[in-house]
C-alpha positions in Angstrom: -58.1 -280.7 189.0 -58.5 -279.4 191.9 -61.7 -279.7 194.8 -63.0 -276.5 193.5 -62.2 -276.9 189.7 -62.4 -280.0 187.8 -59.2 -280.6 185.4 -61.6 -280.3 182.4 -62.9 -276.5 183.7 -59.1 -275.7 184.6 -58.1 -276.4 181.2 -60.8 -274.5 179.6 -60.1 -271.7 181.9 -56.2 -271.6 181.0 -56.8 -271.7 177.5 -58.8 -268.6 177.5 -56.1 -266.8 179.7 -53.6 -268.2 177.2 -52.0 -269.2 180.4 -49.9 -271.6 181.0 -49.6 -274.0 184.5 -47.4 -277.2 184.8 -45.6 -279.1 187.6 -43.4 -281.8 187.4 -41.3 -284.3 190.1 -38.1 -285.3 189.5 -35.3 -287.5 191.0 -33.8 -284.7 193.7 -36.8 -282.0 193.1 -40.3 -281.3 192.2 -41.1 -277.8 190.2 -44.6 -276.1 189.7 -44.4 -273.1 187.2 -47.1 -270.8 186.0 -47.0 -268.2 183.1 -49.7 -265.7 182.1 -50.0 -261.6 181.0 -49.5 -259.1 183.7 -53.3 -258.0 183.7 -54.5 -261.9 184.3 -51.8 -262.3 187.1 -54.2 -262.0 190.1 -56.7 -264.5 189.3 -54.3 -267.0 187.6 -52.0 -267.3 190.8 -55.4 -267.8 192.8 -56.1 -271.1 190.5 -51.9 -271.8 190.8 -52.1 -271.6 194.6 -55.5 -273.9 194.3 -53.7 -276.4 192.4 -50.5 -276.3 194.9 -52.6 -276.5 198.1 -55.8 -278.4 197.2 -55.2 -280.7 194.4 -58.1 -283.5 194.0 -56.3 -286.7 192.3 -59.4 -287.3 190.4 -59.8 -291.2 190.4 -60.5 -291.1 186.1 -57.3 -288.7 185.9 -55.2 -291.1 188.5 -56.1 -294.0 186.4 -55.1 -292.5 183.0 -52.1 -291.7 184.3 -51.4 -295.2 185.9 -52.5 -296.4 182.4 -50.1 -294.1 180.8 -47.5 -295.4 182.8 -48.0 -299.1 182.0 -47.9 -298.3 178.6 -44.6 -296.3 179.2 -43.1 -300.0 181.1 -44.5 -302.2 178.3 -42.2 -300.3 175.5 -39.4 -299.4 178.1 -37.2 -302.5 176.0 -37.8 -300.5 172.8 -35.2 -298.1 172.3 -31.6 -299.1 172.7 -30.6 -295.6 174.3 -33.3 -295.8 177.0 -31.4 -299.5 177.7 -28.4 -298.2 178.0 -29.1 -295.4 180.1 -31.5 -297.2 182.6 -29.0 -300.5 183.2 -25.9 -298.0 183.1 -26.8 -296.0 186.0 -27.8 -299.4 187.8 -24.3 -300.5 187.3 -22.6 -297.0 188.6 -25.2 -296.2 191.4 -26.5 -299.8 192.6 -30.2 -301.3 191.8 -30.6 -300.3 195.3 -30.2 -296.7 195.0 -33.2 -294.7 194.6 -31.5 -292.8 190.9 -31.8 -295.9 189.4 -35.5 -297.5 190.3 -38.2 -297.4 187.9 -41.8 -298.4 188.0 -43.2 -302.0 187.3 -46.3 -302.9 186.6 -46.6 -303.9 190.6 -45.5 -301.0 192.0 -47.6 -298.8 189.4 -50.7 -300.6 190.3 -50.2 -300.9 194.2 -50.7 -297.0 194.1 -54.2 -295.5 195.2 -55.6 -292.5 195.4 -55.0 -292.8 199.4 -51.4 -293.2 198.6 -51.2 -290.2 196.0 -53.0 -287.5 198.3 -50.9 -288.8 201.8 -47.7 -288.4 199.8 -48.6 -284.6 198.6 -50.2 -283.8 202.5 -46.7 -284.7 203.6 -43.8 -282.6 201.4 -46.5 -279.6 199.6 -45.8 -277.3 202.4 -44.9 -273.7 202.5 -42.0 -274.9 204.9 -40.7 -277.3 202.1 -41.1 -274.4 199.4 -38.9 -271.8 197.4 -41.5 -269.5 195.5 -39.5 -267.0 192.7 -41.1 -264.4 190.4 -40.1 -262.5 187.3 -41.7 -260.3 185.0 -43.3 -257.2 184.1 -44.8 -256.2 187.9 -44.4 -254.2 190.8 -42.4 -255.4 193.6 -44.6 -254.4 196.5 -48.0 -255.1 194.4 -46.8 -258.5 193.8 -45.4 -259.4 197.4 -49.0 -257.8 198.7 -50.7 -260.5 196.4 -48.4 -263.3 197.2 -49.2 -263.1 201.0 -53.0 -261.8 200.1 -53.0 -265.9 198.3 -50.5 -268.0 200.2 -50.8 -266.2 203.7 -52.8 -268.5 205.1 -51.1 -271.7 204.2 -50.1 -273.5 207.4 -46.3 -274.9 208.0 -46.2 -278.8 207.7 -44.2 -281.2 209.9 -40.6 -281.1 209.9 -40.8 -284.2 207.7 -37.0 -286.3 207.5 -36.6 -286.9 204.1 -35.0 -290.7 203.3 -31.6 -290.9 202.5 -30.6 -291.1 198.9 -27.7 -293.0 198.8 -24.9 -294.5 195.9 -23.0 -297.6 196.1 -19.2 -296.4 197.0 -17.4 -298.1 193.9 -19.1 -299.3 190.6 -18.2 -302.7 189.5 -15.4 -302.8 186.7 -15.7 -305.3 184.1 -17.5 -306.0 180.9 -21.5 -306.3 180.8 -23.7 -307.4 177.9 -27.7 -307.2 177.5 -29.0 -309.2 174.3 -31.0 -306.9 171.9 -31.4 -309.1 168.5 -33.2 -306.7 166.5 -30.8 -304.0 166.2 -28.6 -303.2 163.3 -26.3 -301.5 165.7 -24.3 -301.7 169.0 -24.9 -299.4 172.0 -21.5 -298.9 173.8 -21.6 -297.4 177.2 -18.2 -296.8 179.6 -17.4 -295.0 182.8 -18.2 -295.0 186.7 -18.9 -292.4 189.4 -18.5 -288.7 188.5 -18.5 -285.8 190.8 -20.8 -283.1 192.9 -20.5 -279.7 191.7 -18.9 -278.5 194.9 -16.4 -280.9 194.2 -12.8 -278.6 194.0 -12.1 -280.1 190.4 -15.9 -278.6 189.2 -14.2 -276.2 186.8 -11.4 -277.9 185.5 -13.8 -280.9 185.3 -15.6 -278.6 183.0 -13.0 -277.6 180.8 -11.9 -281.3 180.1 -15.3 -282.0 179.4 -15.1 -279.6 176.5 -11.5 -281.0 174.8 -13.0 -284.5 175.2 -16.4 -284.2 173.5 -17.6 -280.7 173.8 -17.8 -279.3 169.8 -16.9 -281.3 166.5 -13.0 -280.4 166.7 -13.4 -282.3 170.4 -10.9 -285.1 170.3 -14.3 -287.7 170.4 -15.4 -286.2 167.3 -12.5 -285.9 165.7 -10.8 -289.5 166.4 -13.2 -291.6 166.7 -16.2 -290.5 164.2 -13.9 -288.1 161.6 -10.4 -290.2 161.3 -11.8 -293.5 162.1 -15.3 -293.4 161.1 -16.7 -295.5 164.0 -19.4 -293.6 164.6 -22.1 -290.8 164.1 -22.9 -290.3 167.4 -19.9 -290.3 169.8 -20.2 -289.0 173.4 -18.4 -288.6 176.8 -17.3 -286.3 180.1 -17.2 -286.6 183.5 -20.6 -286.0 185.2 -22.0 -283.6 187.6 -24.7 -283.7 189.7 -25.9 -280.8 192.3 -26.7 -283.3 194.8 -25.0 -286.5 194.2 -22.1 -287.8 192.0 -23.2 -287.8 188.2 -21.3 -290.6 186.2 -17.9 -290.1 184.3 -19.2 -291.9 180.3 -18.4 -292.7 177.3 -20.4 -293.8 175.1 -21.6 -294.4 170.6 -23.4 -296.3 168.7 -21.4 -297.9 165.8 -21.9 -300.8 163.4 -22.3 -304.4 164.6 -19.0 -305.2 162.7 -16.7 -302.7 164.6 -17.6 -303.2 168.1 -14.5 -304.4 168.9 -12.7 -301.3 167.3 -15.4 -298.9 169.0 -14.7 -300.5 172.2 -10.9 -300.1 171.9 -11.6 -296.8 170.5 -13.4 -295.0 173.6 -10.6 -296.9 175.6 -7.6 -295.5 173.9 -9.1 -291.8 174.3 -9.6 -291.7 177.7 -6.4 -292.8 178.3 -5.1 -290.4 175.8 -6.7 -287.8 178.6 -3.5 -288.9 180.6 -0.9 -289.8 178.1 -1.6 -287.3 175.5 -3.0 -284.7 178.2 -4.6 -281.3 177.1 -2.3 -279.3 175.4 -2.0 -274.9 176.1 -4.1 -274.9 173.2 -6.7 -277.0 173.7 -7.6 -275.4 176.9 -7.6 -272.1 175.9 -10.1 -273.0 173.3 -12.2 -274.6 175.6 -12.1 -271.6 178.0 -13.0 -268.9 175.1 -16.0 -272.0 174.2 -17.3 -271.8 177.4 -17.2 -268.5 178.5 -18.9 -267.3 175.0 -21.5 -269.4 175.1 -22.2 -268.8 178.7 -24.7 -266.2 178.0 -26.8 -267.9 176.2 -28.0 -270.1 179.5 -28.2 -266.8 181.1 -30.1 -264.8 177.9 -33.5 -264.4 179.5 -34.6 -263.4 183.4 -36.5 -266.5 183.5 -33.5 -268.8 182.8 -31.4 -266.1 185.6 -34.6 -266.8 188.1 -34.4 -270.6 187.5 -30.6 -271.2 188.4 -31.1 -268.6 191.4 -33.9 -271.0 192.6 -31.3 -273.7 191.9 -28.6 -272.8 193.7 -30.7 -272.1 196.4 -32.6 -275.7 196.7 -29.4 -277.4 196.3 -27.9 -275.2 199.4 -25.3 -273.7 196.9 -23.9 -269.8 197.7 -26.3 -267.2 195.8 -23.1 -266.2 193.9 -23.0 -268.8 192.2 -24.0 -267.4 189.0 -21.4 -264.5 189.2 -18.2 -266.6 189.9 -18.8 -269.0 187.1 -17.1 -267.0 184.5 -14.2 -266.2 187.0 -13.2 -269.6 188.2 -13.2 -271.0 184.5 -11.4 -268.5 183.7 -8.3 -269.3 186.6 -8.3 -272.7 185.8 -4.2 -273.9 184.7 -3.8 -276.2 182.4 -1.7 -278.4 184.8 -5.3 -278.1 186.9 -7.1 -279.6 183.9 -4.5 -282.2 183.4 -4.6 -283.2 186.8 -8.6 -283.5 186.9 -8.6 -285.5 183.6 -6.6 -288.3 185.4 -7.9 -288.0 188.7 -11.8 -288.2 187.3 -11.5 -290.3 184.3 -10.0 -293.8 185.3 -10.4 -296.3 182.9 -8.8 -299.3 184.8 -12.0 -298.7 186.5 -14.6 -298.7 183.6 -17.8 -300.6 183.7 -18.4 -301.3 180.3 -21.8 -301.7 178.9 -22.7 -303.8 175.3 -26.2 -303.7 174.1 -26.9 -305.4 170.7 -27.3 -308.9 168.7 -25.7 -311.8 170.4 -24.3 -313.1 166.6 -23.0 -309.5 165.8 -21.3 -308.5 168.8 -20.2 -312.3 170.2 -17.2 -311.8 168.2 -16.3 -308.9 169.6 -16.6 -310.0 173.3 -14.5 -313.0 172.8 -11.2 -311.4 174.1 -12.5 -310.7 177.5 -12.5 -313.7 180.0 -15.5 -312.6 182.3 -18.7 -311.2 180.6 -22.1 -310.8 182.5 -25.1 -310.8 180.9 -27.8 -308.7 182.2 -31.3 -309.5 182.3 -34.1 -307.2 180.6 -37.1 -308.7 181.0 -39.6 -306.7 182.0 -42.1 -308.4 185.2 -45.2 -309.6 184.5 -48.6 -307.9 186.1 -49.7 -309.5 189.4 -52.4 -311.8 189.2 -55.5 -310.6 188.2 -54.2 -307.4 187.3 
């Protein structure tokens, strides 16, 4: 809701537009989006702009969503892929770093309404904001109603935003979490990945694709088709716009072949090196990439979104346009080289998550393994 319109009345109002208004903030970046037929444009950006600038934080809505949240932390131990992918990033990025926190039950309940409104008076500024439009509408009509709506909206402080920060090298070695009601093993692998920017970006990309990108991908085919270790078999060398994204491998395979599933992600990144991409394999993956391209590109909203993208991130507008171009220069020796420079596996953190009884076996050849601990904190008192 907002101090004009109650969520309730905002809803009902939307509904009968068939409108559509959602926001939504992320690790790096917070997004607001509205949708709505041309002739209802006018009066659905004046409740968009209301929502931006004058949002209430109804105490009954701030307390559902607290609520939801706690609910959210109390099954967070549930799934075995939400384990592995919160306590992985831990290990590659630090428990201090700001990519890997999540909410407790004390931080989630420490929050008031004071806290909520002060954060939004200090980054929803005009200042702070890129606005982009697409659709069926006249360029000067809707620039005319843009200003005629968000004219008036003041500039904010130059606010200094904290520094987001990684730990400089991930720890190697082998790390286990005890999860006794699984009928499974969750195997994770890898450490810090690359930027975007980085000069290996589109070789990095092209590897990606020979490793795990389609079902002939040498994942797929080794470990799940030949050796039948698993259904679900993953792995590349991550990206990030921002910040480094995480070089993993990762399955899920039977408690009884953890060992071999282990070994298995193991021998095919180093097969990255001593079996390196062949002529073929990258001209696959180039005619892969480049075909299905246009499908991230198939609509002017999707064309808008990465243009907003770029331009957050402080990436050149042409962006878009040299994609095609630089995969398409890449050498193989190039992808060879980025393979073994971004995929290390003398480096790997590895990650177990399953029954101590199933997988103890399996962890018996390694001299050093640290266990991690799960639990999840209790409330404060009197909460």
């Amino acid at each position: 809701g907002t101090t004009k319109q109650s969520g309730d009345e905002l809803d009902e109002f939307l509904e009968g537009k068939a409108a559509e208004i959602s926001s939504n903030i992320g690790e790096t970046a917070g997004t607001a989006s509205m949708s709505c037929l041309t002739e209802d444009f006018p009066v659905v950006l004046q409740v968009f702009a209301d929502i931006l600038r004058n949002p209430a934080f109804a105490p009954d809505k701030l307390k559902i969503a607290k609520n939801q949240m706690m609910s959210g932390i109390a099954r967070q131990n549930d799934d075995p892929g939400g384990i592995v992918s919160r306590e992985f990033k831990k290990l590659i990025y630090g428990k201090a770093s700001p990519y890997t926190w999540v909410p407790t039950y004390a931080t989630i309940l420490s929050i008031t309404q004071k806290d909520v409104a002060r954060w939004h008076e200090t980054y929803f500024h005009p200042n702070r904001i890129i606005l982009g439009l697409v659709g069926d509408f006249q360029k000067e009509e809707a620039v005319s109603l843009l200003k005629k709506v968000f004219g008036d909206w003041s500039k904010g402080p130059e606010t200094k935003d904290a520094a987001a920060f990684t730990q400089e090298h991930a720890p190697s070695g082998v790390f286990y979490i005890e999860k006794n009601d699984m009928t499974q093993a969750k195997i994770a692998m890898g450490h810090q990945g690359i930027r975007r920017d980085h000069p290996d970006y589109y070789s990095v990309v092209i590897a990606n694709q020979i490793l795990s990108g389609s079902f002939g991908a040498r994942l797929f085919s080794n470990i799940r088709s030949k050796q039948g270790l698993a259904y679900d078999v993953n792995g590349g060398i991550g990206f990030q716009w921002d910040y480094p994204g995480m070089a993993i491998l990762s399955m899920s395979t039977k408690i009884q072949t953890t060992e071999q599933g282990i070994d298995a992600l193991i021998a095919e990144s180093r097969n990255m090196v001593s079996h390196p991409p062949t002529e073929d394999e990258v001209a696959n993956a180039k005619a892969s990439i480049l075909n299905s391209f246009v499908f991230s590109v198939d609509s002017p909203s999707k064309v808008l979104g990465k243009y907003l993208t770029y331009e957050y991130y402080g990436y050149p507008s042409t962006w878009l346009k040299t994609f095609r171009h630089g995969i398409e220069q890449v050498t193989v020796a190039q992808v060879r080289e980025a393979a073994e420079r971004h995929l290390r596996p003398q480096e790997f953190a590895i990650l177990v998550v399953g029954p101590r009884e199933g997988t103890k076996p399996a962890l018996a050849k390694y001299q050093t393994i640290q266990e991690l601990d799960i639990r999840i904190p209790d409330p404060p008192d009197g909460a």
